[in-house]
C-alpha positions as CSV (number, residue, x, y, z in Angstrom):
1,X,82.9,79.9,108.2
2,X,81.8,83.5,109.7
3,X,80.9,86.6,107.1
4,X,83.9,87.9,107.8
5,X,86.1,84.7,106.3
6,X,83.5,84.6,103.6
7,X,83.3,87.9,102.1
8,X,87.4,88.1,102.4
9,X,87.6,84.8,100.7
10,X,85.4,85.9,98.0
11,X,87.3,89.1,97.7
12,X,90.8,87.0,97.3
13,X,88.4,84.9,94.7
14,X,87.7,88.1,92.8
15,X,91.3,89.7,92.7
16,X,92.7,86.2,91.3
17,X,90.3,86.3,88.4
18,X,92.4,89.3,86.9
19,X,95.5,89.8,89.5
20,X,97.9,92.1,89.1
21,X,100.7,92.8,91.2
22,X,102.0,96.4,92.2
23,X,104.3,98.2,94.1
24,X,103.1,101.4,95.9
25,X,105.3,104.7,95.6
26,X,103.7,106.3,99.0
27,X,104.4,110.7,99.4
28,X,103.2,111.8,102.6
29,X,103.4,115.1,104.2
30,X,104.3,115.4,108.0
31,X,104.7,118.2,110.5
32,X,108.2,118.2,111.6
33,X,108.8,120.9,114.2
34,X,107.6,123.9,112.5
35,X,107.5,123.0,108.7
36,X,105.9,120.0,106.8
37,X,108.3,117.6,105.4
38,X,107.6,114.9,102.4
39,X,108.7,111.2,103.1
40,X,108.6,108.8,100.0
41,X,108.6,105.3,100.6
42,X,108.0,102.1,98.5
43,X,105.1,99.7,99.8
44,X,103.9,96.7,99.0
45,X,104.3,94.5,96.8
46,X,100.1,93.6,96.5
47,X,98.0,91.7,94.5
48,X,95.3,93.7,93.0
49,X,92.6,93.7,90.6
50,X,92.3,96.6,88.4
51,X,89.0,96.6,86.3
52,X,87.6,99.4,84.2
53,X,84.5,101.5,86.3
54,X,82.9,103.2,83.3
55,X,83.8,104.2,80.2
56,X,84.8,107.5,78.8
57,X,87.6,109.2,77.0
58,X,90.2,110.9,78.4
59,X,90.1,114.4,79.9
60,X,93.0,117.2,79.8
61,X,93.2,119.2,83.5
62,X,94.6,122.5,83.3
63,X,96.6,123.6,86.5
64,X,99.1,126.4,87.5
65,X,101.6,123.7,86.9
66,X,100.2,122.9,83.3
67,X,98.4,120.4,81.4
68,X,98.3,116.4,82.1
69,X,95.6,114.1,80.6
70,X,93.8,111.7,82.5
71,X,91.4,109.0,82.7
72,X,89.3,108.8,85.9
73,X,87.0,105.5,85.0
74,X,89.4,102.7,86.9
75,X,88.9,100.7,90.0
76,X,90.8,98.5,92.2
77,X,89.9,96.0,94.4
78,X,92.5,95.0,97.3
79,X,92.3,92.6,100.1
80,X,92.1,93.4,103.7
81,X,95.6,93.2,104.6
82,X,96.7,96.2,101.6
83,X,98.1,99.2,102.4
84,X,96.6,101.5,100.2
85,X,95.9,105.5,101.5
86,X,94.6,108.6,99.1
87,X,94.3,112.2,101.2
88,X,95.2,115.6,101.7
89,X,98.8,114.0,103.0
90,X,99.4,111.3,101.2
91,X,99.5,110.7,98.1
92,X,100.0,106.9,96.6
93,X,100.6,105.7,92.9
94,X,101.9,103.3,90.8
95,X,102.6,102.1,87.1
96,X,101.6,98.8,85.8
97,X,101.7,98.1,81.5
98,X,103.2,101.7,80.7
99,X,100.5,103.3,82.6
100,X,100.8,105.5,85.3
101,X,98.2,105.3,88.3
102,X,97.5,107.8,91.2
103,X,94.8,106.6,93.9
104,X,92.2,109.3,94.4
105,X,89.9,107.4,97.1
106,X,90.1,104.4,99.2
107,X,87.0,102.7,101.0
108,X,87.3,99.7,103.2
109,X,84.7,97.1,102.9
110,X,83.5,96.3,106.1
111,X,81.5,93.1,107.7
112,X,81.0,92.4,110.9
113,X,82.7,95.5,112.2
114,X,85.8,94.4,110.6
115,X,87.6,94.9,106.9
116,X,87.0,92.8,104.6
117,X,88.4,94.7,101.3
118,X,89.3,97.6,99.6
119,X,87.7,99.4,96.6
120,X,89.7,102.1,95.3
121,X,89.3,104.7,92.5
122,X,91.8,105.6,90.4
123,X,93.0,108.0,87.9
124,X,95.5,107.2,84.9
125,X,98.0,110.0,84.2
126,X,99.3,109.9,81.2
């Protein structure tokens, strides 16, 4: 077995421990001809792991738009086949138990030249 097999074994290991399953709503911005248009789509379904990074209490963010709590101590671990995207166009989230998830960063894990994983932070909305 190569590193590559290995570490996305012991990835699929980790994510059964805890799995979760969760359906992506995806927003993306595109340029269409002159203005930028917003395309939702559903993706997935994946099996995740969601864990809790640190621990802290939530936050209220203030914004033109108005007040929202959230809570910016979870993680996600995904294997190497998940779609899972956070940027200045996109914008993924999803709910699992009641709570409300919107994925802030995303960074492939990466042997051999070649994914292996995905960590991903994420903030609950409430």
């Amino acid at each position: 077995m190569n590193i590559v097999d290995l570490r996305r074994n012991s990835a699929i290991f980790n994510i059964n421990q805890n799995p979760t399953e969760i359906m992506i709503h995806r927003t993306e911005k595109k340029k269409m001809g002159g203005y930028v248009d917003e395309i939702e789509q559903d993706v997935g379904p994946f099996v995740v792991r969601i864990f809790v990074a640190n621990s802290s209490s939530p936050q209220k963010v203030t914004t033109l738009a108005g007040e929202k709590q959230v809570d910016r101590y979870f993680g996600l671990l995904a294997d190497h086949q998940a779609d899972i995207q956070a940027g200045t166009t996109v914008k993924d989230e999803f709910t699992v138990n009641n709570m409300k998830f919107l994925v802030k960063a995303v960074y492939p894990q990466i042997a051999d030249n070649q994914i292996v994983s995905y960590q991903v932070e994420l903030e609950r909305v409430n």
